[in-house]
BALUM-683136 format. One record per residue (C-alpha): z negated, x negated, y negated; residue number from 1. Coordinates in steps of 0.25 Angstrom, whole numbers. Example, Ala and Ser with C-alpha at 12.3 -4.5 7.8 and 13.67 -1.06 7.14 Angstrom:
BEGIN
+-------+-------+-------+------+
|     z |     x |     y | resi |
+-------+-------+-------+------+
|   -31 |   -49 |    18 |    1 |
|   -29 |   -55 |     4 |    2 |
+-------+-------+-------+------+
END
This chain:
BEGIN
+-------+-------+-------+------+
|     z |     x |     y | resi |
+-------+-------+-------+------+
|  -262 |  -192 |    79 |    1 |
|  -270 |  -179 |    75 |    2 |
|  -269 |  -180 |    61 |    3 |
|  -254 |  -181 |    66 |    4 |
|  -253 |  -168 |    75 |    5 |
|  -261 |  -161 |    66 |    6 |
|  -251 |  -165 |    54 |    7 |
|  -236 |  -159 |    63 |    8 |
|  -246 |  -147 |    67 |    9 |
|  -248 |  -143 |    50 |   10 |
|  -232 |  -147 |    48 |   11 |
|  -228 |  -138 |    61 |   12 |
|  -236 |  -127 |    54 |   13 |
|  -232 |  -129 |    39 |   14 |
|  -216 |  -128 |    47 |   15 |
|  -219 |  -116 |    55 |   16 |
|  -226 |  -111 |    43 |   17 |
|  -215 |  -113 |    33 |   18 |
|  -205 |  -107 |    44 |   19 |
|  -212 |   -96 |    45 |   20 |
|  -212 |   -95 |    28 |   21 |
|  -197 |   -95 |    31 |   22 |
|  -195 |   -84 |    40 |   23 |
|  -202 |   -74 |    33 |   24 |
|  -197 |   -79 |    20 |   25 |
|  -182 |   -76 |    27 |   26 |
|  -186 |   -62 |    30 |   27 |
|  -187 |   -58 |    14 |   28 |
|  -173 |   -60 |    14 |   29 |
|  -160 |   -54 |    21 |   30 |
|  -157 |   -62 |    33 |   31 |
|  -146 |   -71 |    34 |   32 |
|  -138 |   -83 |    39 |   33 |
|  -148 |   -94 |    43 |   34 |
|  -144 |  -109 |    36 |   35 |
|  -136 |  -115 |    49 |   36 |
|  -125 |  -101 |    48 |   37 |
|  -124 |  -106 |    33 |   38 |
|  -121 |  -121 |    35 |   39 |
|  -115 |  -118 |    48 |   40 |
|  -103 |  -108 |    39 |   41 |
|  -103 |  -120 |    28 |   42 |
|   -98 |  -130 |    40 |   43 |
|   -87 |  -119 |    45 |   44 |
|   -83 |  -117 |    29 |   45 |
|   -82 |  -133 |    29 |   46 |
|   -93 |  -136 |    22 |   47 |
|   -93 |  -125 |    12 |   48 |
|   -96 |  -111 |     9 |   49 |
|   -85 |  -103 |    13 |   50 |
|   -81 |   -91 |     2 |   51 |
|   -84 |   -80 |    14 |   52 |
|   -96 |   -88 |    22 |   53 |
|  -106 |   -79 |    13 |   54 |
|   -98 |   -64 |    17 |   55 |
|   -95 |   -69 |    32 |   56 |
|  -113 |   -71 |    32 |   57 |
|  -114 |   -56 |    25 |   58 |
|  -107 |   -49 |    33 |   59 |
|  -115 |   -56 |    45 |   60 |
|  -128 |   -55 |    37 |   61 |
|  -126 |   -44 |    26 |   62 |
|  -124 |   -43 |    12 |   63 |
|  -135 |   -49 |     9 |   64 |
|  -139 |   -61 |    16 |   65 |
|  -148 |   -73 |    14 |   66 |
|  -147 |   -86 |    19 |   67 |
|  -157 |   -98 |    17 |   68 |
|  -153 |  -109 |    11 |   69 |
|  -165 |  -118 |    18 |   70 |
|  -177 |  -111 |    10 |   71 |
|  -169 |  -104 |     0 |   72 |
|  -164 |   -90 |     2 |   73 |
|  -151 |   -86 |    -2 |   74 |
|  -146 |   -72 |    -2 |   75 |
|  -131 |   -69 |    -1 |   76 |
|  -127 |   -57 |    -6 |   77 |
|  -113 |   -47 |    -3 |   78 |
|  -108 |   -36 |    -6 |   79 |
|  -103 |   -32 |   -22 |   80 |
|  -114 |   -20 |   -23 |   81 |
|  -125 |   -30 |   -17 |   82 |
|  -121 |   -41 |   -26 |   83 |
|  -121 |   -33 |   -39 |   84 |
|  -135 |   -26 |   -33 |   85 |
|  -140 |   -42 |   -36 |   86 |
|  -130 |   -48 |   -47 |   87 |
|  -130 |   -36 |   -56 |   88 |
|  -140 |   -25 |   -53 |   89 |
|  -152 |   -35 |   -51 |   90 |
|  -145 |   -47 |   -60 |   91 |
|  -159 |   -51 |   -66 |   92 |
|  -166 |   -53 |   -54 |   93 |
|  -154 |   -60 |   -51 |   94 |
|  -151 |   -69 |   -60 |   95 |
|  -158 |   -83 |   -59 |   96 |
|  -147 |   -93 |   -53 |   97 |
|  -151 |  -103 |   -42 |   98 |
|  -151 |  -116 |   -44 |   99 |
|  -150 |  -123 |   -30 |  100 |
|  -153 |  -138 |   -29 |  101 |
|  -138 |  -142 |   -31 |  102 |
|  -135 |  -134 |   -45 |  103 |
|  -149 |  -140 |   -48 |  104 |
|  -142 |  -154 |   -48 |  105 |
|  -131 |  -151 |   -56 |  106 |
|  -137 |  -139 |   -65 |  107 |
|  -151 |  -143 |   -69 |  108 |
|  -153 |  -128 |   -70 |  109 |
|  -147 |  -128 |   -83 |  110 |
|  -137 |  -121 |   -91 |  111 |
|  -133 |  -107 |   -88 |  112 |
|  -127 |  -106 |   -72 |  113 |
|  -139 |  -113 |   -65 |  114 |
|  -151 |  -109 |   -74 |  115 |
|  -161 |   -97 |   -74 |  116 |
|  -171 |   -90 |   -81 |  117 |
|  -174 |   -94 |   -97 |  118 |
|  -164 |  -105 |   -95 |  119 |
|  -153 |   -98 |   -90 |  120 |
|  -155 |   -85 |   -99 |  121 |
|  -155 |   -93 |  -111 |  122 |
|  -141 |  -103 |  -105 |  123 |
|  -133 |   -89 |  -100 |  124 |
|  -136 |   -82 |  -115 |  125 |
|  -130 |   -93 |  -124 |  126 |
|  -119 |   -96 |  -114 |  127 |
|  -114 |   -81 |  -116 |  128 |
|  -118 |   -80 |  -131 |  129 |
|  -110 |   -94 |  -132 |  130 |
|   -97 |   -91 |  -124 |  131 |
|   -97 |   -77 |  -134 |  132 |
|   -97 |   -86 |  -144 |  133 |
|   -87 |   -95 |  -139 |  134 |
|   -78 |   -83 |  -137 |  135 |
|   -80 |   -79 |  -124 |  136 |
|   -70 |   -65 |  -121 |  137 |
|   -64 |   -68 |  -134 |  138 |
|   -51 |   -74 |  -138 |  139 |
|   -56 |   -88 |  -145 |  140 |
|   -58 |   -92 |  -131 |  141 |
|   -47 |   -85 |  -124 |  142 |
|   -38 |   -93 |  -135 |  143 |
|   -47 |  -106 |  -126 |  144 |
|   -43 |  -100 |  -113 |  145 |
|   -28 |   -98 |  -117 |  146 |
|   -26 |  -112 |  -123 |  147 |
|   -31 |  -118 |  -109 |  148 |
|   -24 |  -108 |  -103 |  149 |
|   -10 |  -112 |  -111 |  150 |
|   -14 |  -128 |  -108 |  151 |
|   -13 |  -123 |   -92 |  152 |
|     1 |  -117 |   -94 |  153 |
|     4 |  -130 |  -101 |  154 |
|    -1 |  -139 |   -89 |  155 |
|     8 |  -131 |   -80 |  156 |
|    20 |  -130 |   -88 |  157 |
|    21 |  -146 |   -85 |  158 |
|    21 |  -142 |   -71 |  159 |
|    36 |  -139 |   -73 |  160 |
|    34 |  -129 |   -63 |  161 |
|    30 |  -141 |   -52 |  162 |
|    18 |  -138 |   -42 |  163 |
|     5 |  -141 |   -50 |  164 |
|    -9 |  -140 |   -45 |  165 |
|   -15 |  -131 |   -55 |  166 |
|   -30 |  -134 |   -51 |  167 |
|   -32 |  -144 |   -63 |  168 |
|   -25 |  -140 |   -75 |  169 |
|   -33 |  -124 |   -71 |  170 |
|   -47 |  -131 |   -70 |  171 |
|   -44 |  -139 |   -82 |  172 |
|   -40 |  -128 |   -91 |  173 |
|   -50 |  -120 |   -87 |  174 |
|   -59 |  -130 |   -89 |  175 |
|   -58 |  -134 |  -102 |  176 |
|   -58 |  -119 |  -106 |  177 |
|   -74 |  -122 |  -102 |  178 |
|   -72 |  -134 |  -112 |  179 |
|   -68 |  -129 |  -124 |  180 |
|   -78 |  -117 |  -122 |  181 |
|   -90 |  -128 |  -120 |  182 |
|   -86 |  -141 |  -127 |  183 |
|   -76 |  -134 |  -137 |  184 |
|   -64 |  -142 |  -133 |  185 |
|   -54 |  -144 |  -121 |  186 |
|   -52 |  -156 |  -113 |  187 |
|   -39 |  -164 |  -110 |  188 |
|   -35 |  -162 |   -95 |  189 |
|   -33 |  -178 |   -95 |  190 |
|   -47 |  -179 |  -101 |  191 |
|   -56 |  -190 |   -94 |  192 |
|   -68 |  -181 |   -97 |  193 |
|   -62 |  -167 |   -94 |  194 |
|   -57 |  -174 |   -82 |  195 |
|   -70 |  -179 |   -77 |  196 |
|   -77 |  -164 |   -79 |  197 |
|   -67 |  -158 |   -73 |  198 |
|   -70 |  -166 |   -60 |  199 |
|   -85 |  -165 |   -62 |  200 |
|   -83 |  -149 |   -61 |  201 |
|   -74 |  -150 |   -48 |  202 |
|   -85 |  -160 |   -41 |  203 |
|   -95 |  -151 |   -44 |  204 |
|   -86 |  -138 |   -39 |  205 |
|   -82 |  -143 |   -27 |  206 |
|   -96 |  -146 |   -21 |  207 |
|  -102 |  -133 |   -24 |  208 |
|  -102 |  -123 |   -10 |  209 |
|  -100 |  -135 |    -2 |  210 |
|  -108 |  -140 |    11 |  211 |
|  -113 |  -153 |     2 |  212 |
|  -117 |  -143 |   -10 |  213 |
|  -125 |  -133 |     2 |  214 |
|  -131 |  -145 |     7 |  215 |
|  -137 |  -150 |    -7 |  216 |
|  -142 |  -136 |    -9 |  217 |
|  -148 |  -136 |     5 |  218 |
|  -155 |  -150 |     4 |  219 |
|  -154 |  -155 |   -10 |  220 |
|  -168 |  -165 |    -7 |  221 |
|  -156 |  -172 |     2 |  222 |
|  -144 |  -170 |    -2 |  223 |
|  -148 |  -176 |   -17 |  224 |
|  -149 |  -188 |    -9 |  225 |
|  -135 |  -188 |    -4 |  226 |
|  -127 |  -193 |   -15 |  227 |
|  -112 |  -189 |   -10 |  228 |
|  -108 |  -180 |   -13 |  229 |
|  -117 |  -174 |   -25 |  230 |
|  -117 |  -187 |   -30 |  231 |
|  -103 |  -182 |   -37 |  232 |
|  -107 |  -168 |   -39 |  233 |
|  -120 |  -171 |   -46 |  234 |
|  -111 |  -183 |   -54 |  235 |
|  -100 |  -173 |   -57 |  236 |
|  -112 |  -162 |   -65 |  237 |
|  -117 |  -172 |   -74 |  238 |
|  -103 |  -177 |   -78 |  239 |
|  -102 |  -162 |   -83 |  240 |
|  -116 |  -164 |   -88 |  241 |
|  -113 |  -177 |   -96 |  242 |
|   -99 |  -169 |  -101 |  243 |
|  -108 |  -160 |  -106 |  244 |
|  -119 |  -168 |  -113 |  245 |
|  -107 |  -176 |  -119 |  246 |
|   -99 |  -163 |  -127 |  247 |
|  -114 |  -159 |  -131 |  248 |
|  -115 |  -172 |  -138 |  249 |
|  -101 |  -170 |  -144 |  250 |
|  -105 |  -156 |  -149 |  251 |
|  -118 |  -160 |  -155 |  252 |
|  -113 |  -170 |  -165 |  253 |
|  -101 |  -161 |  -170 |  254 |
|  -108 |  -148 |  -168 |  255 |
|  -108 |  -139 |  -181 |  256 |
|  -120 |  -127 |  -181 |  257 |
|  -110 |  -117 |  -188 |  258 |
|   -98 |  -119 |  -179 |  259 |
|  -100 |  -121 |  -163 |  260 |
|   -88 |  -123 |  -156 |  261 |
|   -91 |  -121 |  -142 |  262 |
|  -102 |  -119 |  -131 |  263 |
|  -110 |  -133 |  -132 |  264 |
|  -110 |  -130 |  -147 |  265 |
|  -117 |  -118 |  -146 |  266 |
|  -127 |  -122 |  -137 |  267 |
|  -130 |  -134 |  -145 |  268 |
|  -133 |  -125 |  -157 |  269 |
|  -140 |  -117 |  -148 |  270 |
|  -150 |  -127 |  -144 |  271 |
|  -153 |  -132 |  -159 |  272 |
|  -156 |  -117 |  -163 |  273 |
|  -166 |  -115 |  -152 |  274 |
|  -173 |  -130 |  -151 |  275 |
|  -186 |  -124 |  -156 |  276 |
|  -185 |  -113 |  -147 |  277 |
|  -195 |  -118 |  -134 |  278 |
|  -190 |  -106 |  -126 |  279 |
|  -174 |  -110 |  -129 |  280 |
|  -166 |  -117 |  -115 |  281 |
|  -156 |  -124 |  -123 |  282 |
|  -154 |  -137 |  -121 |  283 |
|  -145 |  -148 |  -117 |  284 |
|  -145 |  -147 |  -103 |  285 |
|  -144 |  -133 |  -103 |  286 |
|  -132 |  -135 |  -112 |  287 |
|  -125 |  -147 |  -101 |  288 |
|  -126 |  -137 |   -92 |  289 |
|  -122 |  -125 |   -98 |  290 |
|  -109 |  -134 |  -102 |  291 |
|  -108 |  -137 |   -86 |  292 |
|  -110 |  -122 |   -80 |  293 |
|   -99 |  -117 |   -90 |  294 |
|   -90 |  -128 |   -85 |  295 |
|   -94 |  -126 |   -71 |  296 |
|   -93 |  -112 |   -72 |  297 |
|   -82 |  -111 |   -81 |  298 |
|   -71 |  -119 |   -75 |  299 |
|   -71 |  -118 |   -59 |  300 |
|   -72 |  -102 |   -57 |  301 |
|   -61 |  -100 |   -68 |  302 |
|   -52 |  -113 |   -63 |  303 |
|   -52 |  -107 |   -49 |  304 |
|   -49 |   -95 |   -51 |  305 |
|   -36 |   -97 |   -58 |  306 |
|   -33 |  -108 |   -50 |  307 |
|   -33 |   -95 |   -38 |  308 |
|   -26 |   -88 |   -46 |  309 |
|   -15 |   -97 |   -47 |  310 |
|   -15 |   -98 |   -33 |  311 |
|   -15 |   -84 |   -30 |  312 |
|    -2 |   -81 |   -39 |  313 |
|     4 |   -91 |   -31 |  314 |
|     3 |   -83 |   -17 |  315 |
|     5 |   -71 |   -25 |  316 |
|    16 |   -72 |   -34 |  317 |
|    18 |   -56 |   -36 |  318 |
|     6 |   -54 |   -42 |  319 |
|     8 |   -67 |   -52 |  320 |
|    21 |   -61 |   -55 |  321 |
|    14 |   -46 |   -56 |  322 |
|     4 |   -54 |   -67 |  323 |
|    14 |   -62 |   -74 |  324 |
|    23 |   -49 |   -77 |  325 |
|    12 |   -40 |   -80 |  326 |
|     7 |   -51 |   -91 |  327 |
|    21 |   -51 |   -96 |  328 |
|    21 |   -36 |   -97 |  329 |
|     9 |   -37 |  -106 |  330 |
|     9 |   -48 |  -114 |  331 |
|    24 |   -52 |  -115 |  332 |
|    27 |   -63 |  -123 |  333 |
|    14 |   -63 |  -129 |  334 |
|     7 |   -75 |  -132 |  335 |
|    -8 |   -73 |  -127 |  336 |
|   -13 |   -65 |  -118 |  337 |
|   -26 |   -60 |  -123 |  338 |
|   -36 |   -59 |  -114 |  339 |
|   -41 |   -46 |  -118 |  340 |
|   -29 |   -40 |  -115 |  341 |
|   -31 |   -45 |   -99 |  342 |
|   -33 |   -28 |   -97 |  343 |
|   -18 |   -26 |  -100 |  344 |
|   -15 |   -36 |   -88 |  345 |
|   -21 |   -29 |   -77 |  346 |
|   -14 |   -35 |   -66 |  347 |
|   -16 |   -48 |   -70 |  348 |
|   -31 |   -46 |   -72 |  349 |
|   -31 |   -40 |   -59 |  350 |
|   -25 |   -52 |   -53 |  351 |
|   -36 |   -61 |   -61 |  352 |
|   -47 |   -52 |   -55 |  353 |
|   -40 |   -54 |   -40 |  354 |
|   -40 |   -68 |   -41 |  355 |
|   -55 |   -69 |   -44 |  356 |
|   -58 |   -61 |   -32 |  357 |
|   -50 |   -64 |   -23 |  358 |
|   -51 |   -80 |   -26 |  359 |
|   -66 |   -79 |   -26 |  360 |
|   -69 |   -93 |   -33 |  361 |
|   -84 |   -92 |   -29 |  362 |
|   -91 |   -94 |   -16 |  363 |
|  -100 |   -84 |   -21 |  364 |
|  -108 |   -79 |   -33 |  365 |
|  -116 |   -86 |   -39 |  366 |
|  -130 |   -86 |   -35 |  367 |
|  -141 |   -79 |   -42 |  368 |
|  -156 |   -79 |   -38 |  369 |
|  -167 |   -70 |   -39 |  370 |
|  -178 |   -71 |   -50 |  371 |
|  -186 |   -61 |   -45 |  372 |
|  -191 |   -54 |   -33 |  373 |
|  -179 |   -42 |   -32 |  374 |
|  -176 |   -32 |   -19 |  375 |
|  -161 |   -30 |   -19 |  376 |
|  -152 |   -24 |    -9 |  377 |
|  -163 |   -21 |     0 |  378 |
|  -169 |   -36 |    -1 |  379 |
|  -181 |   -43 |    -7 |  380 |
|  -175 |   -55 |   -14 |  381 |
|  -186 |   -64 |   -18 |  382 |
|  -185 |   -71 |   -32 |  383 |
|  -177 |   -84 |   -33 |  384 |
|  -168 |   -81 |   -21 |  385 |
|  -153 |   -83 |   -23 |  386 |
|  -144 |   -73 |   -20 |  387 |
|  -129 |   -76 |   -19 |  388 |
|  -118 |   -65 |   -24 |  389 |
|  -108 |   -66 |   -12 |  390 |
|   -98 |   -63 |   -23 |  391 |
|   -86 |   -68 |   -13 |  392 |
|   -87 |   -56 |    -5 |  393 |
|   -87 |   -46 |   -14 |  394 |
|   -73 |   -52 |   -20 |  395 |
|   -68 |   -50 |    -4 |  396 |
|   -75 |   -36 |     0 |  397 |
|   -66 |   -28 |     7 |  398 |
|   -75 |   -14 |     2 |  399 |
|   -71 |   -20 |   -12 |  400 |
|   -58 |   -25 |   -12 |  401 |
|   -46 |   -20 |    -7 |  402 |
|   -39 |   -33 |     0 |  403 |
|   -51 |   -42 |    -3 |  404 |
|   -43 |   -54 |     5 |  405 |
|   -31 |   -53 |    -4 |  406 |
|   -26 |   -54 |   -17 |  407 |
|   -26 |   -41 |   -24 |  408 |
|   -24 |   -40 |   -39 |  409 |
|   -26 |   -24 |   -36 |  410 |
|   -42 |   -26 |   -33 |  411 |
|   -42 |   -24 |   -48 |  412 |
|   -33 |   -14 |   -52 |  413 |
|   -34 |     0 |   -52 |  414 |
|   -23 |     9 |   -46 |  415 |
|   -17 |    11 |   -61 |  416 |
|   -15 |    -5 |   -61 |  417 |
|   -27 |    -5 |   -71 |  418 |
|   -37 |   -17 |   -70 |  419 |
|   -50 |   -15 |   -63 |  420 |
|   -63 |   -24 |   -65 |  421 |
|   -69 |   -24 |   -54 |  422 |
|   -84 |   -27 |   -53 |  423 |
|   -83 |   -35 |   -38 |  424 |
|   -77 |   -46 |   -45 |  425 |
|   -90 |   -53 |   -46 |  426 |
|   -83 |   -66 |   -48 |  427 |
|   -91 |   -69 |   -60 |  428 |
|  -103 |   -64 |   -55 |  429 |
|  -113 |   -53 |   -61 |  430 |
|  -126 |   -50 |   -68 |  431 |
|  -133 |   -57 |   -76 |  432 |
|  -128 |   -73 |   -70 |  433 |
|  -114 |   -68 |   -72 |  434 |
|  -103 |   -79 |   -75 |  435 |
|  -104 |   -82 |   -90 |  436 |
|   -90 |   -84 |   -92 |  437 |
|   -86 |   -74 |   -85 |  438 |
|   -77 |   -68 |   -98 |  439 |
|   -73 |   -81 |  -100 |  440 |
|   -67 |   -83 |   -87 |  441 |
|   -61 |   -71 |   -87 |  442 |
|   -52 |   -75 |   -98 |  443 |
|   -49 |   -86 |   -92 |  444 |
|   -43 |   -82 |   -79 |  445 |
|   -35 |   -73 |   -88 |  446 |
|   -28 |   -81 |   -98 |  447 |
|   -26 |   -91 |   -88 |  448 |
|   -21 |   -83 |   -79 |  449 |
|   -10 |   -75 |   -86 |  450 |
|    -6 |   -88 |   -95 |  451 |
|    -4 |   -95 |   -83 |  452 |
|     4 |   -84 |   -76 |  453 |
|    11 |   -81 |   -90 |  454 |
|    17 |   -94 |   -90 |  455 |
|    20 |   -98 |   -75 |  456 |
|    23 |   -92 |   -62 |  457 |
|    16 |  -100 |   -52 |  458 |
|    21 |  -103 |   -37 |  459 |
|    20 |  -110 |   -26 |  460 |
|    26 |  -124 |   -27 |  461 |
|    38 |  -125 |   -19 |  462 |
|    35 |  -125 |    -4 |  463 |
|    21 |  -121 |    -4 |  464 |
|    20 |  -107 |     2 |  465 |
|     6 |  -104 |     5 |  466 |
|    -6 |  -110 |    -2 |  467 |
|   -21 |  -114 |     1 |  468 |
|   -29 |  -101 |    -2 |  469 |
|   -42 |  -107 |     3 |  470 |
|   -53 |  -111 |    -9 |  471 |
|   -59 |  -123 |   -12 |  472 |
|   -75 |  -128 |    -7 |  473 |
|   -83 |  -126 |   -20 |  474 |
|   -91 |  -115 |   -26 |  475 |
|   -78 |  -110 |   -34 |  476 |
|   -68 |  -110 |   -25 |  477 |
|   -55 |  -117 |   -29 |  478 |
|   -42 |  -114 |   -24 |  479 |
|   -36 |  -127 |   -16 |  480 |
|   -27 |  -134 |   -23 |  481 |
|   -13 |  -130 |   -24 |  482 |
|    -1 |  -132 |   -31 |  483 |
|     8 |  -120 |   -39 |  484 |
|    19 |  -123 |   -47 |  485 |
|    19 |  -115 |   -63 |  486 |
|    33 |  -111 |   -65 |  487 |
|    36 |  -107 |   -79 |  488 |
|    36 |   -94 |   -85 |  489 |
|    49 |   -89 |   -92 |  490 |
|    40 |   -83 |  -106 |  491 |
+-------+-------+-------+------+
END
């Protein structure tokens, strides 16, 4: 019986012990809402994070608030001169990525999203250099973009201006935009493959935010026990994975040294020229999963946010018909609309620009972690703590934006009607993990954009007067599904 008391006595100890740890391990960092206000917001939300839980908590807490996820600090951040303070002005010590135990599963902390240090460096540098390659900003892939674009039109047009769903054919063009740029080619939309990646990507999407997603991260030595329902999420990451492995194959016994044709060509030339090199990170599974972040990353943010757009020409149909007639005044009957010339379209870039913030896609930005010890904004932020951008309420800040709750081409024009970049727009992050593609998708939103609204006038089907305005659960947020009908242009 002694050896008994005396064995609780040393584990009541080593608990009051740790618990101690913990508290003065809390007081390095800024206080915030304890775990139970956390879950507690995820139940009200319906088992989700909802878009505004992280600003409601900040202007209880401050801009820069943490809360503990069990044992793991994270730190919230608000505020756009706070956020660049971290994203921009300190982006080194900013700039490792963490890899929580659910991205672990499906990322193997490979490729170029969910990597750090020499891995990641190596990954990020041949992606840009590739894309430049590939003709990222240029026109050999606007003319990719366009034709995809045109293909979009096309799949409308049979519409006969009946109501249409425009969900699919979007995330299907956009998608194989992705393709061609990785895998060289485009896919049928009837094709059993494409068709199966394409379901892979949206399984994978919509877990992502959820309560079941916060529940692996929160107990993964659980929940990895639990098979519903990451049986089908971790299922749906290796069928990309196994797509991936496949096309390499393909590439590899067609592929010509003098003449590579797309992104796995590259990096499979890449990979033969530094074999000898012991300090070189390019290999296979760095490749399958480079292929999987630019089809992840690639395809989501750009599909949602032109499907919004859609949505938002529907409830606003003056400022469709102000786009389509300034397009008209510019380009007249000509052919193309060159991307480069998007300057001379002011109103309509405005109305991109508006859509991005105002349909904020993200449920914030993405999260970075300190490699080192750093003091900012008046904190001491011990290395490997992650740090979240709340980039959502920098896109609604009343300090920033005029009507922050409404939809304002305006934000981005000057009083002269002249197009204004503004910095806030932190959609595609900053620093030294900004989004890759970022010129890329850029280009996209436009061509679709004004070769869509060049062809059609879209309106509500008949009947319907309001729509759904709420997004979806996910960590990009999709509009709900609706309908529009594409009614013909008169060219």
């Amino acid at each position: 019986m002694w050896i008994q008391a005396i064995l609780v006595a040393v584990l009541v100890c080593l608990l009051i012990l740790h618990f101690l740890k913990l508290l003065q391990t809390h007081k390095k960092y800024p206080p915030g809402p304890p775990l139970h206000e956390i879950f507690a917001k995820v139940i009200q939300a319906g088992f989700r994070v909802h878009p505004d839980m992280f600003t409601e908590m900040a202007k209880e807490y401050g801009s820069i608030y943490t809360f503990w996820e069990l044992n793991v600090p994270v730190l919230i951040v608000s505020g756009f001169q706070n956020i660049k303070e971290v994203l921009i002005k300190h982006s080194e010590e900013f700039s490792g990525r963490p890899v929580t135990p659910f991205y672990k599963v499906i990322t193997q902390e490979k490729g170029i999203v969910f990597s750090n240090g020499h891995n990641w460096k190596q990954q990020r540098k041949f992606g840009i250099v590739t894309m430049r390659k590939l003709g990222m900003g240029k026109k050999s892939m606007e003319s990719q973009i366009e034709d995809e674009a045109h293909q979009l039109v096309e799949t409308f047009a049979r519409a006969k201006g009946q109501p249409l769903d425009p969900s699919l054919p979007i995330f299907n063009s956009v998608s194989n935009v992705i393709c061609a740029l990785v895998f060289g080619h485009r896919y049928s939309v009837d094709d059993e493959e494409f068709l199966k990646l394409m379901h892979a990507l949206e399984r994978i999407e919509k877990i992502g935010g959820t309560f079941f997603h916060l529940l692996y991260e929160a107990a993964p030595w659980l929940m990895k026990h639990i098979k519903w329902p990451y049986k089908e999420v971790f299922a749906a990451a290796d069928l990309v994975r196994s797509h991936a492995v496949k096309e390499t194959e393909l590439h590899r016994e067609k592929l010509a040294a003098h003449d590579p044709q797309d992104f796995i060509d590259y990096y499979l030339l890449q990979m033969e020229k530094s074999k000898n090199d012991p300090t070189s990170a390019y290999d296979e599974a760095n490749l399958f999963q480079c292929i999987s972040d630019f089809i992840f990353a690639g395809v989501d943010t750009t599909s949602a946010t032109l499907q919004w757009g859609l949505l938002l020409m529907l409830t606003h149909p003056d400022i469709q018909e102000k786009v389509q007639k300034e397009i008209e005044d510019v380009f007249g009957s000509s052919k193309s609309i060159a991307y480069q010339n998007w300057k001379k379209v002011p109103y309509t870039s405005a109305v991109i620009h508006e859509i991005q913030r105002f349909k904020c896609i993200i449920l914030s930005g993405n999260p970075r972690q300190s490699v080192q010890d750093v003091t900012i904004l008046g904190s001491f932020i011990p290395k490997g703590t992650i740090v979240i951008p709340n980039v959502p309420a920098v896109l609604y800040d009343p300090k920033i934006w005029e009507t922050p709750r409404k939809f304002n081409p305006n934000h981005f024009l000057d009083k002269d009607g002249k197009f204004v970049d503004r910095e806030e727009l932190l959609i595609f992050g900053a620093g030294a993990r900004v989004c890759l593609g970022k010129e890329m998708a850029k280009m996209e939103l436009f061509c679709f954009f004004t070769i869509l609204l060049r062809a059609f006038t879209f309106t509500l089907p008949e009947g319907v007067t309001e729509v759904n305005s709420e997004p979806t659960n996910g960590l990009i947020m999709f509009p709900q599904h609706y309908k529009l009908c594409a009614v013909p242009r008169v060219q």
